[in-house]
VOGU-3710 file (C-alpha; in Angstrom, 3 decimals, decimal comma):
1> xxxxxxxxxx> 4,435/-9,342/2,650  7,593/-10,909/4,538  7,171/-14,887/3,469  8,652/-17,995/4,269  9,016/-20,048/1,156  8,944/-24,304/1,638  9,308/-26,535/-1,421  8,580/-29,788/0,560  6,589/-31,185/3,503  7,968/-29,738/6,549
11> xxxxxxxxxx> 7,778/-30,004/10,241  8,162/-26,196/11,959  11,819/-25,139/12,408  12,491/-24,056/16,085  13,659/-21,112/15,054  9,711/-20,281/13,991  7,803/-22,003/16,824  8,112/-24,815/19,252  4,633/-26,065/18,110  3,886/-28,926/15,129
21> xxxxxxxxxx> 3,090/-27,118/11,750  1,378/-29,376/9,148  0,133/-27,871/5,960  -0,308/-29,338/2,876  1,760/-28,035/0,566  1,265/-27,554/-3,553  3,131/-29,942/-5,912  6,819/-29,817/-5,897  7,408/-27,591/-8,373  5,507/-24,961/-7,281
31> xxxxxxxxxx> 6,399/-22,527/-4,520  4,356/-22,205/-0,802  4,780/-18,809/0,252  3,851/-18,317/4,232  3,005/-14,719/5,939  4,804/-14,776/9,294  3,348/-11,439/9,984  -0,288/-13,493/10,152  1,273/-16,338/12,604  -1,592/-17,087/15,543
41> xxxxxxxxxx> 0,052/-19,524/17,866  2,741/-18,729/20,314  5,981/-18,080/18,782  8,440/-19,294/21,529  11,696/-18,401/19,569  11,665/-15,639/17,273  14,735/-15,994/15,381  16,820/-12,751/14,652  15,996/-12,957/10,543  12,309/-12,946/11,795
51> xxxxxxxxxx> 12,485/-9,828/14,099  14,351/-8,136/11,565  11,893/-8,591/8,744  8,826/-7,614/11,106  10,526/-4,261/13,414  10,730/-2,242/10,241  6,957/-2,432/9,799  6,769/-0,681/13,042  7,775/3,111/11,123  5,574/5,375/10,739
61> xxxxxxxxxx> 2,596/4,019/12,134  0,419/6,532/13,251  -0,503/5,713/17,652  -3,034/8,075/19,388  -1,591/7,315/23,278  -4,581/8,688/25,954  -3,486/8,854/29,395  -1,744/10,705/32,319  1,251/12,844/31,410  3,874/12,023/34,339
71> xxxxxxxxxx> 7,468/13,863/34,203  10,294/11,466/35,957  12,429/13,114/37,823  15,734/11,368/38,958  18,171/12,031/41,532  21,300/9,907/41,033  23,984/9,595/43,943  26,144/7,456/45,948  25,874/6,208/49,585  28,461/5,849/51,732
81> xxxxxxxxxx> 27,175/6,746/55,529  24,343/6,709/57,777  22,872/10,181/58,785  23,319/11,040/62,036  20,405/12,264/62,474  18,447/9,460/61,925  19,081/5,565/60,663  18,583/6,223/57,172  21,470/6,318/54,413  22,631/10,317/53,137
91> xxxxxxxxxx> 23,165/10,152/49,430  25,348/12,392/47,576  23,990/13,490/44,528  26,056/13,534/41,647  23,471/14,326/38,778  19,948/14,758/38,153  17,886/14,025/34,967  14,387/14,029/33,394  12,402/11,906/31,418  8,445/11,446/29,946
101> xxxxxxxxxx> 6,672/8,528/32,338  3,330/7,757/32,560  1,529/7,772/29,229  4,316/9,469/27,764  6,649/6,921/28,238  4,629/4,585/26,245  4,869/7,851/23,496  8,355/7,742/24,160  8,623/3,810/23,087  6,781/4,198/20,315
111> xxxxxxxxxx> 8,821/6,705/18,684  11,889/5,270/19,806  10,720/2,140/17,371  9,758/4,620/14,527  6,302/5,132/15,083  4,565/8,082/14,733  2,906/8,897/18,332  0,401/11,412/19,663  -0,226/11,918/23,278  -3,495/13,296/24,938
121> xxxxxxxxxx> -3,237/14,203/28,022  -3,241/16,910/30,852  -0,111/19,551/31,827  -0,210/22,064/34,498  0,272/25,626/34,046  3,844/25,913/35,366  7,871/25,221/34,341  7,661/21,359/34,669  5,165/21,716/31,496  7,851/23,335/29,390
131> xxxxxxxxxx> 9,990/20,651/30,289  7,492/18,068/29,527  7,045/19,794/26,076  11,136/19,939/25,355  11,029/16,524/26,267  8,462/15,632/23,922  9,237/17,020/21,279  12,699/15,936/21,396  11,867/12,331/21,332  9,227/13,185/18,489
141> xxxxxxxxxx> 6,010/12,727/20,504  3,141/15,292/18,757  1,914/16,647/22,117  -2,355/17,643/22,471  -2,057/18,799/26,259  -5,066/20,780/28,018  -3,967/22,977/30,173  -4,926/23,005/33,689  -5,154/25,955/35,998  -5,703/24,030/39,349
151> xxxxxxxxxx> -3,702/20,703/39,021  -0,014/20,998/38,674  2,288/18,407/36,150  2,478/15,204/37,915  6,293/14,733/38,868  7,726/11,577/40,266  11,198/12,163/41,975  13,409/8,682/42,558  16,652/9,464/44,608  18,781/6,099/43,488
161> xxxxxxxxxx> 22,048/5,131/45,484  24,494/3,592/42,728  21,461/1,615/41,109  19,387/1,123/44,220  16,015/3,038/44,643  16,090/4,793/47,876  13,058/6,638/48,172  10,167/8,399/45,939  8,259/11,526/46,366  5,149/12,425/44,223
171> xxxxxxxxxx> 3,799/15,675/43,521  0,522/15,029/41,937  -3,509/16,204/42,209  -5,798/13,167/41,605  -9,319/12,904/41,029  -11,805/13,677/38,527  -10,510/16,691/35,863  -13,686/19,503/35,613  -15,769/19,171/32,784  -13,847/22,008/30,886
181> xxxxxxxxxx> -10,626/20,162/30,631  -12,715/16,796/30,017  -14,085/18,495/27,026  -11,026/19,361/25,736  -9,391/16,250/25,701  -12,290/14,777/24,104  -12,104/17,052/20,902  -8,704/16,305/21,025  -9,121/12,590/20,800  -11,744/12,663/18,440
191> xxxxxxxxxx> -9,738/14,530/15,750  -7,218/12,389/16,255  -9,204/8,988/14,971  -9,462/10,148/11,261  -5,396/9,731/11,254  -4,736/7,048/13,952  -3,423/3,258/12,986  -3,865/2,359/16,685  -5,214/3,899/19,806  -3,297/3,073/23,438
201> xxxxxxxxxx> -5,068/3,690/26,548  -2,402/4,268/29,565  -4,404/4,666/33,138  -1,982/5,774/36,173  -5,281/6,568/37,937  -4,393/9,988/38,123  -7,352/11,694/36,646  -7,262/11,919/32,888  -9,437/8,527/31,799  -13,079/8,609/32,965
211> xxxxxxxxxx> -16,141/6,249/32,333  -17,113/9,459/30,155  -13,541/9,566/28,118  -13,852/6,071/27,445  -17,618/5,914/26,688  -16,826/8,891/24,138  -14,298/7,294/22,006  -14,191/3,406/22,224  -17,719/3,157/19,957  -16,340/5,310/17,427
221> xxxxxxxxxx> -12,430/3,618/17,152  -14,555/0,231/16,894  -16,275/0,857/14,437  -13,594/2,375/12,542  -11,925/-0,599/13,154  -9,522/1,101/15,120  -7,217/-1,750/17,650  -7,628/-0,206/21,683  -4,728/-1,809/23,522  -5,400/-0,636/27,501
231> xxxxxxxxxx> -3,432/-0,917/30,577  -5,698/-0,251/33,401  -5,397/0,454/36,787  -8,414/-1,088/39,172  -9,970/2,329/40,225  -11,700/2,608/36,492  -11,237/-1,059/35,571  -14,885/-1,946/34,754  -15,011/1,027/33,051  -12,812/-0,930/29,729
241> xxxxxxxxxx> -15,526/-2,690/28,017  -15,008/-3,538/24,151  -11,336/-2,719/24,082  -9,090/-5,072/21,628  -6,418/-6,342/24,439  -6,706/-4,701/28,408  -3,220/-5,717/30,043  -3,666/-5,541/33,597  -0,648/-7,253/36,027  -1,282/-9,927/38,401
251> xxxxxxxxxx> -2,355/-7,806/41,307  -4,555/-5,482/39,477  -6,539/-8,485/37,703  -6,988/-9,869/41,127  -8,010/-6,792/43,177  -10,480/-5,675/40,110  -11,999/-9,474/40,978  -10,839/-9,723/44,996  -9,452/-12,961/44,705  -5,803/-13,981/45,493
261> xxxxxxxxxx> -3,843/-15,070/41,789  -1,619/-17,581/43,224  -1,862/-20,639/40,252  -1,834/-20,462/36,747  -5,632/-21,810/37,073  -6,277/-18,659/39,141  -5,040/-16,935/36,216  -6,914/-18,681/33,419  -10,145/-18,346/35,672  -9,781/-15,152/36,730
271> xxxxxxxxxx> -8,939/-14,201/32,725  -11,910/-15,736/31,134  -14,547/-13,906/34,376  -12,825/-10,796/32,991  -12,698/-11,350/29,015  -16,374/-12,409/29,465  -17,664/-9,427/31,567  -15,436/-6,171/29,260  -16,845/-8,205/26,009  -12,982/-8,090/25,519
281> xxxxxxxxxx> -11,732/-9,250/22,377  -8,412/-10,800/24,363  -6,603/-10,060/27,791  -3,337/-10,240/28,905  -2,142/-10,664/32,466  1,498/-9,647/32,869  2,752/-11,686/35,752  6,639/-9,959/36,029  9,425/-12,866/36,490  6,426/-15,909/35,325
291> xxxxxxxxxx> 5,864/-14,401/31,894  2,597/-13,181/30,417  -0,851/-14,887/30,000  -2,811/-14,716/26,907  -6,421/-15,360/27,502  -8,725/-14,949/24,543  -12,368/-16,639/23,387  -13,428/-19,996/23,216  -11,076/-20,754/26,256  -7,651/-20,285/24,291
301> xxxxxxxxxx> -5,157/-19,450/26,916  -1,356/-19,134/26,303  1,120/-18,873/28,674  4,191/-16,747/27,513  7,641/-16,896/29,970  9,665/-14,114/30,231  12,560/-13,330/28,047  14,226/-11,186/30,964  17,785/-12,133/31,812  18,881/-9,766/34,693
311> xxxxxxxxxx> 16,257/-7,487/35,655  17,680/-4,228/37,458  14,256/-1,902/37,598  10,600/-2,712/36,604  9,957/1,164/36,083  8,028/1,317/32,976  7,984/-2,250/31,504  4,280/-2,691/31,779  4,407/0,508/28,962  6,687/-1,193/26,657
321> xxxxxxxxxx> 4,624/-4,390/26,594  1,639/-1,974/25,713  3,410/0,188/23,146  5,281/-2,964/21,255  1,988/-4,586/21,370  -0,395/-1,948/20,103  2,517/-1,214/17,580  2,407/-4,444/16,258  -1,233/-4,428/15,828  -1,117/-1,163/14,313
331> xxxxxxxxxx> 1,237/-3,099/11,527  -1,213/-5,686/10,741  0,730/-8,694/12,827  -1,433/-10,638/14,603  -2,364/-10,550/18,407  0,331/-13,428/19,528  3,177/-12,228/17,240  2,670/-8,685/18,573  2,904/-10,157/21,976  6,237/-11,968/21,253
341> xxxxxxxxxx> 8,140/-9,125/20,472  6,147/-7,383/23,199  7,938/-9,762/25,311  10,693/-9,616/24,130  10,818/-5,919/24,545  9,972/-5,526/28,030  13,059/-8,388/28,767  15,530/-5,439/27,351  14,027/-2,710/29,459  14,103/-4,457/33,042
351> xxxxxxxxxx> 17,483/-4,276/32,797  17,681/-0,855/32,304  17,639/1,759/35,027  15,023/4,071/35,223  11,988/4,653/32,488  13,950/3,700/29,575  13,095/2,337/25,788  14,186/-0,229/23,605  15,460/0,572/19,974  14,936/-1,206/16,400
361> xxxxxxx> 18,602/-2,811/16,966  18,422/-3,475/20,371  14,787/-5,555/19,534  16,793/-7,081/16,916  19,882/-8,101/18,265  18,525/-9,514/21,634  17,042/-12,235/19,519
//
């Protein structure tokens, strides 16, 4: 247990929280010892001793990620002319590099932190697999991939000038896998519970999570007591009931409802229509540059801002706030601790080019 002792009435350092702590304390001579790990309010300003205490509780924890397996493909150049044969700028390339996106950049974050991930997901029967699988197990992601005959691995290609994004091409199949390769990602799931910590659900609406998938596994992780952190995307959003935290952004929370989130009242209404219809046990709206809200029972809302100082590519921050925060569950913090180094996380990676992670030091030091 990492503990705070106090030998005398106190009122909360800023370095803890920017909220009024009163306890009543034992008799002077005795000691009050105080599990930060267990803190439930926001913690505005995590102090570097604190994150430094709590990131090494991240290793080893066993995380089960479910989701769709996405190899990023990047094409890095510089521009310097127009083509002439149309108005748009000719890049020369310079290098070219993979990485895991989709669910397995969440993977990617969680081993980066010293977790222990899994990934279930789908590959294609083709080179871009193998690559996917060097990839993985490079960055020590245990892979459980069904194979699929008629859908190809999902590659995203981003052609950047210097740092700018110029264009992206997909190659994908969406849609609704056959009920072969559904049935073999739910055995894989299912042995998977017996040795999972935490289970992260990571929708790009490309075809692995169903109704079905979810329906199969989110009983049995509840009543294991299993945490369910899920970032959905609006095609199978009603489809999330009884997870522990969904973490949709702005625009997905408002399509899923089709309202317009303009207010911070939108948000908090919006949250609690949501929390109330998934039975959710909290929700968090990501809202980029205006933070994070926290909306959880008994109308207890929390508005987090962002820690971001420059922000140079969004690519992949929604995963970081999902893998930090299921991570921290998995550790036994609590739901608003988990968040603040959640957030501070994903203010590291925006300023990073490209699907990138954060590191134990880099957590710690950007305290």
């Amino acid at each position: 247990m990492t503990a705070l002792s106090f030998h005398q009435p106190f009122e909360a350092r800023r370095g803890l929280t920017n909220v009024r702590l009163i306890v009543n304390l034992p008799p002077l001579s005795q000691s009050f010892h105080f599990d930060i790990s267990k803190l439930q309010f926001p913690i505005m300003d995590l102090s570097q001793s604190i994150v430094s205490k709590l990131v090494p509780k991240f290793r080893g924890r066993k995380i089960l990620v479910i989701g769709d397996f996405i190899l990023d493909h990047f094409v890095w150049g510089d521009v310097e002319r127009i083509s002439p044969e149309a108005p748009v700028p000719v890049v020369d390339v310079r290098e070219e590099s993979y990485r895991l996106g989709g669910a397995l950049n969440v993977a990617a974050n969680l081993a980066a932190l010293g977790a222990k991930p899994s990934a279930v997901g789908i590959l294609g029967e083709d080179v871009f697999a193998d690559q996917v699988r060097r990839l993985a197990e490079s960055n020590g992601i245990t892979l459980k991939a069904v194979t699929s005959l008629d859908r190809p691995t999902i590659r995203k290609t981003r052609i950047l000038g210097g740092s700018q994004q110029m264009v992206r091409i997909d190659r994908e199949v969406r849609g609704k896998p056959d009920a072969e390769t559904i049935a073999g990602l739910m055995r894989y799931i299912l042995d998977s519970l017996k040795s999972t910590n935490a289970i992260i659900v990571s929708d790009y609406a490309k075809g692995v999570i169903q109704k079905t998938v979810l329906n199969g596994f989110v009983p049995k992780a509840n009543h294991a007591g299993i945490p369910i952190v899920a970032d959905p995307k609006v095609q199978n959003f009603w489809s999330f009931r009884n997870v522990t935290l969904l973490t949709p952004n702005t625009k997905e929370a408002g399509e899923a409802l089709d309202r317009k989130l303009k207010t911070e009242a939108d948000i908090e209404s919006a949250g609690r229509a949501i929390l109330n219809r998934l039975h959710l046990k909290a929700l968090l709206i990501t809202r980029g540059e205006h933070g994070m809200s926290l909306i959880e029972p008994h109308n207890r809302v929390t508005h987090i801002p962002t820690r971001a100082q420059e922000v140079f590519d969004v690519t992949g921050a929604g995963d970081t706030v999902t893998a930090v925060t299921a991570l921290g569950l998995a550790a036994g913090l609590s739901m608003h601790l988990s968040l603040e180094l959640a957030n501070l996380a994903a203010g590291i990676v925006v300023g990073k080019v490209g699907t990138a992670v954060v590191t134990p030091q880099e957590l710690i030091a950007a305290v």
